[in-house]
Backbone as JSON, one array per atom type, in Angstrom:
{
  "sequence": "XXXXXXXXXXXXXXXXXXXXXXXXXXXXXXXXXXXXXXXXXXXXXXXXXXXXXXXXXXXXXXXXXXXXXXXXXXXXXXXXXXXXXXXX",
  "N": [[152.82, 72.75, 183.76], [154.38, 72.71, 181.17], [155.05, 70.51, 181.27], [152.5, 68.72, 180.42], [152.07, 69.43, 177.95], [153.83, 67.93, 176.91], [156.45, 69.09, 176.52], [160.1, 69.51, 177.95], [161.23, 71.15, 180.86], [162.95, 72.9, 180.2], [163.09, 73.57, 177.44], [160.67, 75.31, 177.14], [161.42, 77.58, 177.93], [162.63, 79.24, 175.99], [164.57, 81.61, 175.43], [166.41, 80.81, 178.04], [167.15, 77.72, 177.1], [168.56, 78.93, 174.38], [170.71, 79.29, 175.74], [171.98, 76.71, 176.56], [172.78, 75.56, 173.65], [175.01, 74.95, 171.62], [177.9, 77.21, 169.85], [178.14, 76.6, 167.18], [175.57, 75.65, 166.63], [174.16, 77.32, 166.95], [174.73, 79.02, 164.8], [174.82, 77.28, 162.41], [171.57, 77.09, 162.11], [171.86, 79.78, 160.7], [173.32, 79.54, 158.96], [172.36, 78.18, 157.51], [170.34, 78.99, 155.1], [170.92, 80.13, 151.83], [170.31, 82.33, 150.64], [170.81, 84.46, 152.95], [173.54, 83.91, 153.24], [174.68, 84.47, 150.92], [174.0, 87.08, 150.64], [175.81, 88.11, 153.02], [178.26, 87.51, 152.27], [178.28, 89.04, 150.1], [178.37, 91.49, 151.58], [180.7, 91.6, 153.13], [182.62, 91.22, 151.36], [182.42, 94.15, 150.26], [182.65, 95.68, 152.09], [185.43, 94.83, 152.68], [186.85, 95.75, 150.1], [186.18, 98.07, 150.59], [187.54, 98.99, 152.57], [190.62, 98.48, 151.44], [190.54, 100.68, 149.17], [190.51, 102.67, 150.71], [193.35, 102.2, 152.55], [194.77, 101.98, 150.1], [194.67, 104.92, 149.04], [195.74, 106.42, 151.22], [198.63, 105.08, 151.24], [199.14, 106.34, 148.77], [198.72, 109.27, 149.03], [200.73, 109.46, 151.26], [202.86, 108.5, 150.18], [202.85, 111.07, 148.16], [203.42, 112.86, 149.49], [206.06, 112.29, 150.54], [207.42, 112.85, 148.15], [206.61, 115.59, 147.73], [208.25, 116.48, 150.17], [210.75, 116.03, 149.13], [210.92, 118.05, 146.78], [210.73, 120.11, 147.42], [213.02, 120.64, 149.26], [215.29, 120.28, 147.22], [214.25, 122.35, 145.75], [216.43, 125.09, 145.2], [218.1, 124.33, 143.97], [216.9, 124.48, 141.27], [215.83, 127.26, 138.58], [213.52, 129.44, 139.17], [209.91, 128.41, 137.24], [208.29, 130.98, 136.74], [210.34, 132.6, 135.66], [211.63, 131.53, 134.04], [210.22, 131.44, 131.48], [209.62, 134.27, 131.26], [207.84, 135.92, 133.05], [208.89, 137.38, 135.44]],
  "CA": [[152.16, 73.13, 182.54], [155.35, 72.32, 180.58], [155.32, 68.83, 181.81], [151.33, 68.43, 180.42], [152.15, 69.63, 176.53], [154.99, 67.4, 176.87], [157.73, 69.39, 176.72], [160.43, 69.49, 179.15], [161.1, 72.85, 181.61], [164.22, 73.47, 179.42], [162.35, 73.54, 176.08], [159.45, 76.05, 177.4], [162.02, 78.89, 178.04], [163.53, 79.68, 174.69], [166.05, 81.91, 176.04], [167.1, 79.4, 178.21], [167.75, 76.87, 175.47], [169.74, 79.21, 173.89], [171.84, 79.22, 176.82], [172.53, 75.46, 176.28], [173.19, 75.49, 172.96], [177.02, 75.53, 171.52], [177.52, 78.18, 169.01], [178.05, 76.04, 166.28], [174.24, 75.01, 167.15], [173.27, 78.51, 166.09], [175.66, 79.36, 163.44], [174.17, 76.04, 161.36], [170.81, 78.08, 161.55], [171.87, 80.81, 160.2], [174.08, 79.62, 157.2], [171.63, 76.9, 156.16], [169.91, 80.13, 154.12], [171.81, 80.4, 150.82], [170.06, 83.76, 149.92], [171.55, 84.97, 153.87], [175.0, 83.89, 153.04], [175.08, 85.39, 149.63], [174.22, 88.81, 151.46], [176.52, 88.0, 154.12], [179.44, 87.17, 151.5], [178.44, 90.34, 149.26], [178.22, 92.45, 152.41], [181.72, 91.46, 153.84], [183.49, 91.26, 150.71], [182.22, 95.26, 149.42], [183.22, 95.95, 153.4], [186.61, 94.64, 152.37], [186.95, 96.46, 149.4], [185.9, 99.94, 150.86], [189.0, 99.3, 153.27], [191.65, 98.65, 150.66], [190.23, 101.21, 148.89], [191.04, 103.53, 151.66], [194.44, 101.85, 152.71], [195.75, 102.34, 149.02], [194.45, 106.08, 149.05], [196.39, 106.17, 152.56], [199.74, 104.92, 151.11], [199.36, 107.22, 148.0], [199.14, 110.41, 149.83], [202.02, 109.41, 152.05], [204.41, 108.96, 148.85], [202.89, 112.57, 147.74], [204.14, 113.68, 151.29], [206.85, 112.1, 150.38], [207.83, 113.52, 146.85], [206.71, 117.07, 148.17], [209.64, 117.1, 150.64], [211.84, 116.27, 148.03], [210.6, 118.72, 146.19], [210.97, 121.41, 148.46], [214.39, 120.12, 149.54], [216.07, 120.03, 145.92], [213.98, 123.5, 144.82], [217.42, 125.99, 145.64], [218.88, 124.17, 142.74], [216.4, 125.08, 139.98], [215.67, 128.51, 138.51], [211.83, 129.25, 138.91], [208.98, 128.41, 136.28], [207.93, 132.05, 136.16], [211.76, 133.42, 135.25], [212.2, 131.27, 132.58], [209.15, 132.08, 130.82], [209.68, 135.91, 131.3], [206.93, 136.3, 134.06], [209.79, 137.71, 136.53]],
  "C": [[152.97, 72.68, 181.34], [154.9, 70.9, 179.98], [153.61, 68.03, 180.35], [151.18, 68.18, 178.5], [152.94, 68.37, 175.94], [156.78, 67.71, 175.89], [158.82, 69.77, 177.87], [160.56, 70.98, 179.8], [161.76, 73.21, 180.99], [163.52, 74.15, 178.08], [160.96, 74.86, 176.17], [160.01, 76.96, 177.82], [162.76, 78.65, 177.0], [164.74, 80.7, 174.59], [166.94, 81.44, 176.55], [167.94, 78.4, 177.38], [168.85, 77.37, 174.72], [170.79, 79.22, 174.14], [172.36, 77.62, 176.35], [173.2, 75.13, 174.94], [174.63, 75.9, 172.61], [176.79, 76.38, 170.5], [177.61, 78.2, 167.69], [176.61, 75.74, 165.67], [173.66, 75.89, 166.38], [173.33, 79.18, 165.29], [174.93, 78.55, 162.23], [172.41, 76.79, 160.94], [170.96, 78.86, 160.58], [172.49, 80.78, 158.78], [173.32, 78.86, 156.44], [170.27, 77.65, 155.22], [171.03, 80.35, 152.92], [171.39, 82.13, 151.08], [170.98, 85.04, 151.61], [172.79, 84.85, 153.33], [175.31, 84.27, 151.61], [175.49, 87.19, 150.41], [175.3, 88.96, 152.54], [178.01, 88.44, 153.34], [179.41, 88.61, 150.85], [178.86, 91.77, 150.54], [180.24, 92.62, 153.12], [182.57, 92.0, 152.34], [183.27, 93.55, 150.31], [182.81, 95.97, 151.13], [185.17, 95.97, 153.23], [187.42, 95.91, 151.31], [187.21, 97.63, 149.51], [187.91, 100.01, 151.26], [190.59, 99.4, 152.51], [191.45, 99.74, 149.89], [191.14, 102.31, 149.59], [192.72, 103.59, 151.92], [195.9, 102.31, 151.32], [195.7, 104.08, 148.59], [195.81, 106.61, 150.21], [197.9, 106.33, 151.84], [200.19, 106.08, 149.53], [199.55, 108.8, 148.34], [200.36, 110.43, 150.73], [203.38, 109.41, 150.77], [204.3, 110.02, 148.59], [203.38, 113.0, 148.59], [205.48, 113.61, 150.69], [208.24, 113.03, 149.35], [207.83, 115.09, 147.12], [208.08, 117.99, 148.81], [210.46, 117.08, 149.97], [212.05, 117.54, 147.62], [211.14, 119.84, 146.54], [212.57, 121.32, 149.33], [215.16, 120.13, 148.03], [215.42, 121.43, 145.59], [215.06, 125.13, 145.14], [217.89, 125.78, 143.95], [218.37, 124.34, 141.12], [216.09, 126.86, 139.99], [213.85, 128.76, 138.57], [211.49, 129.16, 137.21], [208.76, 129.7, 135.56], [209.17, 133.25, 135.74], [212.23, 133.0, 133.98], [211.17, 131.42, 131.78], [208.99, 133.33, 130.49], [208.58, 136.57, 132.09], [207.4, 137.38, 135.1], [210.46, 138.34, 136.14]]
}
């Protein structure tokens, strides 16, 4: 039936085919859409973003960690807030 249209047996299973194809083959599809690879580009880059986002949140709470122990390690040597004010 293939044979009759004249296409070969390969070509009349489209799953198949895909199988043959390299993945360069099907990549070239897909980028030769500008308006795809805009969305692609906006989508990755705001993906990016989130994560540094996060990462610099991340390293800011770890210095507050940081500064806290200090904090709490050096507080023998001051007199409290509410003593020198006359709270105490």
């Amino acid at each position: 039936m293939a044979d009759s249209v004249g296409l070969s047996p390969v070509d009349s299973f489209p799953i198949r085919k895909a199988l043959f194809r390299s993945p360069s083959m099907i990549e070239e599809n897909v980028t030769n859409d500008p308006q795809l690879n805009r969305l692609q580009i906006d989508q990755d880059t705001e993906l990016k973003f989130l994560q540094l986002k996060k990462e610099l949140h991340e390293q800011r709470l770890e210095e507050l960690k940081k500064e806290m122990g200090k904090l709490n390690d050096t507080e023998w040597m001051y007199e409290p807030v509410e003593k020198l004010i006359g709270l105490k």
